[in-house]
C-alpha positions as CSV (number, residue, x, y, z in Angstrom):
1,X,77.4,83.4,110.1
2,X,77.7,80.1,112.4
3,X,80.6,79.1,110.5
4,X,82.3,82.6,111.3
5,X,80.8,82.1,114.9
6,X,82.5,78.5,114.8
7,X,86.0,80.2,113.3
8,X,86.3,82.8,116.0
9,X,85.5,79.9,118.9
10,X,88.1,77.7,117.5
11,X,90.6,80.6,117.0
12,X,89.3,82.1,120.6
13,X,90.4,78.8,122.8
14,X,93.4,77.6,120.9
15,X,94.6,81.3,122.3
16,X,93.4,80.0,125.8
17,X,95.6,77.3,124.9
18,X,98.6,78.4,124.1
19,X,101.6,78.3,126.7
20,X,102.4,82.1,128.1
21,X,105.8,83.0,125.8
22,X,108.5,83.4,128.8
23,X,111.2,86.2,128.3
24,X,113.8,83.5,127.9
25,X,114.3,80.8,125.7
26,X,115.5,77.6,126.5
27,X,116.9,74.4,124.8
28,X,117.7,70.9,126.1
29,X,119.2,67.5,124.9
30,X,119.3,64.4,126.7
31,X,116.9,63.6,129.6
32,X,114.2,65.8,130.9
33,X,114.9,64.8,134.3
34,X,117.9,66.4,135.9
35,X,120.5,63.8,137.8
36,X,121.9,63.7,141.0
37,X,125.3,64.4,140.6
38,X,128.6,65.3,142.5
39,X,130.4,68.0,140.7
40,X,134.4,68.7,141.0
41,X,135.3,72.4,141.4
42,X,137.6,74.1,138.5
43,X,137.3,77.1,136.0
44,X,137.9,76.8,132.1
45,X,138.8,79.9,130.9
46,X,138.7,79.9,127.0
47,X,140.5,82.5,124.6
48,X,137.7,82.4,122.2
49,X,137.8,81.6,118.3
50,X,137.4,77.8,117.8
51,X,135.8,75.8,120.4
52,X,138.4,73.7,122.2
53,X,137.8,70.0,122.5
54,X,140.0,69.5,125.6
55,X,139.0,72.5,127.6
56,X,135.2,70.8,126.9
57,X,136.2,67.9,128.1
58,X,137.7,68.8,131.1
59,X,134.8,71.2,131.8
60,X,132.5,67.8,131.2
61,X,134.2,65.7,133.4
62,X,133.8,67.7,137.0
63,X,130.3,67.6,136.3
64,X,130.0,64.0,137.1
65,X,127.5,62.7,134.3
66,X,125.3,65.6,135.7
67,X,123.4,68.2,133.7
68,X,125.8,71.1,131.9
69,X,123.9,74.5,131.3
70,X,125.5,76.7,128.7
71,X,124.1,80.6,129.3
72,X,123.8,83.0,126.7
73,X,122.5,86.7,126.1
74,X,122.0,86.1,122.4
75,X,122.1,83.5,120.1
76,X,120.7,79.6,120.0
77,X,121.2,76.3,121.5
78,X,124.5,75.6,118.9
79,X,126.5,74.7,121.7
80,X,124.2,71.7,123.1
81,X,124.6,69.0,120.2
82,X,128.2,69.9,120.1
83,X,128.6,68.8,123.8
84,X,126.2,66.3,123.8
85,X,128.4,64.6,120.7
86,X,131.4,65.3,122.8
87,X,130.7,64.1,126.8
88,X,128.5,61.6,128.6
89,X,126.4,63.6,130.4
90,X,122.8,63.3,131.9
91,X,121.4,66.8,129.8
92,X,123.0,69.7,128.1
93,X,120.6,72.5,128.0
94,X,121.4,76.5,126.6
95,X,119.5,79.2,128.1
96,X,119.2,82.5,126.6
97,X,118.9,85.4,128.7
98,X,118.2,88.5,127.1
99,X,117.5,91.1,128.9
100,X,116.5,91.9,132.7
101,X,113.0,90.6,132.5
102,X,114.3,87.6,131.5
103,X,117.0,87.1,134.0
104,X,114.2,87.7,137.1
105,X,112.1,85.1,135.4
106,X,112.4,82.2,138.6
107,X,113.1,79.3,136.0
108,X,116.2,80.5,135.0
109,X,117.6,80.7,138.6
110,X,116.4,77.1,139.3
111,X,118.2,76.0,135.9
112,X,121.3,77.3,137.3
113,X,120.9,76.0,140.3
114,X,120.1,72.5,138.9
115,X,123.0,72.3,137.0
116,X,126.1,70.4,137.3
117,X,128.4,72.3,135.3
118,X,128.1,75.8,133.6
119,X,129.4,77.4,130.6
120,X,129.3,81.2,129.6
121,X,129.1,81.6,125.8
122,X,130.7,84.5,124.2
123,X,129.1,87.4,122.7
124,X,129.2,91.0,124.8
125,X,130.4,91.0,127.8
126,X,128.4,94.3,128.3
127,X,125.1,92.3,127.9
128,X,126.4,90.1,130.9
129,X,126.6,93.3,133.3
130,X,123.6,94.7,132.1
131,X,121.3,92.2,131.9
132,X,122.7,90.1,134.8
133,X,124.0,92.2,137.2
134,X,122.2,92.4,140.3
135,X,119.1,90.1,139.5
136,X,118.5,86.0,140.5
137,X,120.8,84.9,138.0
138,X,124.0,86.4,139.2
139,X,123.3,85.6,143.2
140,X,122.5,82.2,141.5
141,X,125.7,81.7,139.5
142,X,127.7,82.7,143.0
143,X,126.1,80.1,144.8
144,X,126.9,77.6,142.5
145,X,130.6,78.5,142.5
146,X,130.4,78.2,146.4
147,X,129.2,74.4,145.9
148,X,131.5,74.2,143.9
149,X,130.3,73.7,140.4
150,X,133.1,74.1,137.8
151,X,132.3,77.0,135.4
152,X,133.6,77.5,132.1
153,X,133.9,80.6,129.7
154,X,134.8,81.9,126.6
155,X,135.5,85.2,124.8
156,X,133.3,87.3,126.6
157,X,132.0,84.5,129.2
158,X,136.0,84.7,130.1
159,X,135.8,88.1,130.5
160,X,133.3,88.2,133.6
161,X,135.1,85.3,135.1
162,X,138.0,87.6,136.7
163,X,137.0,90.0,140.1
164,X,137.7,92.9,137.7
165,X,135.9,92.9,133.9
166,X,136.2,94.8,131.0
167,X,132.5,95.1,130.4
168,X,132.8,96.6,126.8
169,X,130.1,99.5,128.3
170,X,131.3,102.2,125.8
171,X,131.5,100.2,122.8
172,X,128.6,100.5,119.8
173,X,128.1,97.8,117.7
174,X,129.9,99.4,114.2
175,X,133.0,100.2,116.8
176,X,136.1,98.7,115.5
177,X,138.0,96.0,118.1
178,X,139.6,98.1,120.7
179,X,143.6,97.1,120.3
180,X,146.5,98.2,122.2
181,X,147.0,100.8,119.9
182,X,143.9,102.8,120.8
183,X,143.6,102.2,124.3
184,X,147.5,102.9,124.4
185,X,146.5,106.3,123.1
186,X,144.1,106.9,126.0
187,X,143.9,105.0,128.9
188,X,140.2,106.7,130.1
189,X,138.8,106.8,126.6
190,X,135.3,106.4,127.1
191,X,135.6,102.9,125.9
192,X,137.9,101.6,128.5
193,X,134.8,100.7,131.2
194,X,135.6,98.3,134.0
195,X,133.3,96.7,136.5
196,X,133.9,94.7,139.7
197,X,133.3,91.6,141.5
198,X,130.1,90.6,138.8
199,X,131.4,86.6,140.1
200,X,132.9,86.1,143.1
201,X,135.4,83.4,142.4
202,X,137.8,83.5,145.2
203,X,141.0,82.1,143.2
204,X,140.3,85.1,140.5
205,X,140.6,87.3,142.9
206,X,142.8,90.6,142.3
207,X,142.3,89.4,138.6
208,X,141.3,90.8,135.0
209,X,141.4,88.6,132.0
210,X,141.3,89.3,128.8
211,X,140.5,87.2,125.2
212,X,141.6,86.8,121.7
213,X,144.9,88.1,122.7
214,X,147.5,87.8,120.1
215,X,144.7,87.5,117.1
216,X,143.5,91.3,118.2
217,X,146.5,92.6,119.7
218,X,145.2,93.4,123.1
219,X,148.6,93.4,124.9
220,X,148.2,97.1,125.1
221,X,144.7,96.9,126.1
222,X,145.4,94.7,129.0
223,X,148.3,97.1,130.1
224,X,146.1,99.8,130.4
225,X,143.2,98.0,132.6
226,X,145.9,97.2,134.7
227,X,147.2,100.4,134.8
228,X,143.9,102.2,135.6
229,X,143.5,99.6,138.3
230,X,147.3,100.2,140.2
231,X,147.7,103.5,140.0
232,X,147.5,105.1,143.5
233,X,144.8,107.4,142.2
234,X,142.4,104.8,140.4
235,X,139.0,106.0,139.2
236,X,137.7,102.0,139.9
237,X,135.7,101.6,142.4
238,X,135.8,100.2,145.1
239,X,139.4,100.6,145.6
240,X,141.4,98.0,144.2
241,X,143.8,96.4,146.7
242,X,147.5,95.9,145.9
243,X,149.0,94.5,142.6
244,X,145.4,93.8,140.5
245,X,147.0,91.1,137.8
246,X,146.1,90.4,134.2
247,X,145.6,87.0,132.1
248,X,145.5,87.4,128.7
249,X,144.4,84.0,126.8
250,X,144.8,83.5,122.9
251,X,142.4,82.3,120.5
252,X,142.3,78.4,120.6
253,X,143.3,78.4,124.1
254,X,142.3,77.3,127.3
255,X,143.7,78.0,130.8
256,X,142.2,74.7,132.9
257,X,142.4,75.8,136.9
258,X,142.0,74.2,139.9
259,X,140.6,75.8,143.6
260,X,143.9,75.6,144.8
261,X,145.5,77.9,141.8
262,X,147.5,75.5,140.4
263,X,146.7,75.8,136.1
264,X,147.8,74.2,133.0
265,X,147.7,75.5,129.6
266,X,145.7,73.6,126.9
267,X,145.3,74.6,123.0
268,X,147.1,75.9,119.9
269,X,149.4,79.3,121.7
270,X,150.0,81.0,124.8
271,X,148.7,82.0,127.9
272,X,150.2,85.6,129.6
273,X,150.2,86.3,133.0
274,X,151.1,89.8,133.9
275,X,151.8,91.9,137.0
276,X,153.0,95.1,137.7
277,X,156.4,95.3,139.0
278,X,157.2,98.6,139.7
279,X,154.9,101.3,139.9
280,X,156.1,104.6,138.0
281,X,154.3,106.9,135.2
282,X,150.7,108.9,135.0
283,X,147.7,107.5,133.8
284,X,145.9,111.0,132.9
285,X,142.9,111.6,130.5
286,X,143.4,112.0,126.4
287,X,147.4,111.4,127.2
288,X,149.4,108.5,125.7
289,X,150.1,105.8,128.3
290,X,153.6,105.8,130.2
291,X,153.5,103.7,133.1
292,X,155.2,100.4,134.1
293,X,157.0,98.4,134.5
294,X,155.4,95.4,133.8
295,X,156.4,91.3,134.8
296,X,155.2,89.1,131.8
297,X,155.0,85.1,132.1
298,X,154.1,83.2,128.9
299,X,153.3,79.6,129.0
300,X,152.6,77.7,126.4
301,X,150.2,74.8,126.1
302,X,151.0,71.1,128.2
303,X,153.1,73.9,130.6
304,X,151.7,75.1,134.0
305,X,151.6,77.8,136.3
306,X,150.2,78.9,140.0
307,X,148.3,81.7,140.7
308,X,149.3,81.6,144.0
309,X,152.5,82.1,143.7
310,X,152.5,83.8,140.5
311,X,155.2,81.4,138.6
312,X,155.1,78.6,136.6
313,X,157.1,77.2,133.9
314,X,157.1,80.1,131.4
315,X,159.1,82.9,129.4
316,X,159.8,85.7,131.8
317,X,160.2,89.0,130.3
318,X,159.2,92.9,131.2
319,X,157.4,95.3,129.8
320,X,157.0,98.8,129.9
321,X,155.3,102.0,128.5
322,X,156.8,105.3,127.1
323,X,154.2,107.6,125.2
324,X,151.4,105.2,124.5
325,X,154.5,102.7,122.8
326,X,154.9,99.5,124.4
327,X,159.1,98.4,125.6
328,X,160.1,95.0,125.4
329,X,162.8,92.9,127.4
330,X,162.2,90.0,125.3
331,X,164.7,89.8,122.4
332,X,163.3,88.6,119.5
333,X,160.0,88.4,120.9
334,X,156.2,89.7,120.0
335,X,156.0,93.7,118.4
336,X,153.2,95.4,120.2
């Protein structure tokens, strides 16, 4: 009996002991101490697929040897000794947020706003809105974009980047990848969700972006978000104001930009920038798209373009839609 009696003591205080589990999890290389650092304004906006050296790098550099904090709703730290390996900076740390709990939690708030630069892994976009949304960690990530901390994303961390998101709301995990084909077929299928002003990024504003563009044939897709958000009767709220645009970005691609809207194309394929230039057609419920027409701009990588004025050195062609089947200007060009 006083060695039970011993047992449960030593089992009782190394309970005491033990550090409170948080509702994140977090992961850091490099020195415990954040630096002072001066960071350089600029977005990364990554296709998804492979991870892009050069859009890394870029990212990396406008942080100014500061501290780089990757966020996360799943997953590990597997982006940390890839960066660490591929800039000199002070730390790289991950941060998973999980859930709301989690994103209330006042460390995570005060990681973000330690950091130098930020990058927003892929994964679901929907976790993003609905873990995110309207807690600490989103008024934290709009700060930083005020002091201008550069912010990168990829997949679905591109998708939030825009005013306007495709948060992925309706989709279950066994749902196939929502194509042009499908959403073509119904523009307010139930999976077609879109959410507004998550990040407030003054350059993306008026925008929607979308990801692994060729790979998954999201032309369509893209059409129809911005279809949904132009037509004189859209269901978005608030409002959208004139001419919402779309950037489409393809695997192994990177769109670098700068406060001042000026962008260049990095990566193996194209960028699309898209804008509606004449407004004709009905977007109605469980009806094949027709709507249109459509202004497509495709730039390829080391080539540029300004958001600002909406041209850059690219392949111009138009689009349009007739019965949920996409129309094509471009001779020779891509089959949607």
């Amino acid at each position: 009996m006083p060695r039970l009696r011993l047992l449960l003591f030593v089992l009782f205080s190394l309970t005491l002991a033990a550090p409170a589990q948080t509702p994140y999890r977090y992961f850091r290389l490099g020195n415990a101490a954040n630096a002072t650092a001066t960071s350089k304004p600029g977005f990364a906006l990554m296709g998804g697929g492979a991870d892009l050296d050069e859009a890394f790098q870029w990212l990396c550099n406008r942080a100014g040897g500061g501290d780089l904090l990757v966020l996360r709703a799943t997953g590990k730290d597997d982006y940390n000794p890839y960066i660490q390996k591929l800039c000199h900076l002070n730390s790289v740390a991950t941060i998973v947020i999980p859930d709301r709990a989690a994103a209330q939690d006042p460390f995570v708030a005060q990681a973000i706003a330690h950091a130098s630069a930020l990058f927003i892994s892929g994964g679901d976009q929907a976790n993003y809105i609905n873990f995110w949304q309207a807690t600490p960690v989103q008024a934290a990530l709009n700060e930083a974009i005020k002091r201008g901390v550069p912010i990168g994303g990829t997949s679905a961390g591109l998708a939030v980047l825009g005013e306007y998101a495709y948060t992925a709301q309706g989709d279950k995990p066994d749902d196939p990848n929502l194509d042009g084909k499908m959403a073509l077929a119904d523009p307010y299928g139930p999976r077609i969700t879109i959410s507004h002003n998550f990040l407030e990024i003054p350059i993306l504003k008026g925008i929607i972006t979308d990801t692994h563009f060729a790979k998954r044939d999201r032309m369509g897709r893209l059409l129809v978000f911005l279809a949904r958000l132009n037509e004189p009767d859209s269901k978005v709220l608030p409002s959208p104001g004139p001419n919402i645009c779309g950037i489409g970005v393809e695997q192994g691609v990177a769109v670098l930009l700068e406060l001042d809207g000026k962008t260049t194309v990095v990566g193996k394929g194209s960028a699309y920038f898209i804008e509606l230039q004449h407004l004709s057609g009905l977007v109605e419920k469980a009806k094949p798209l027709t709507f249109g027409d459509f202004g497509v701009q495709k730039v390829a990588p080391g080539h540029t373009f300004d958001l600002k004025a909406w041209t850059g050195d690219a392949i111009q062609y138009k689009l349009s839609v007739e019965g949920g089947s996409i129309r094509s200007t471009q001779a020779g060009g891509e089959v949607y």
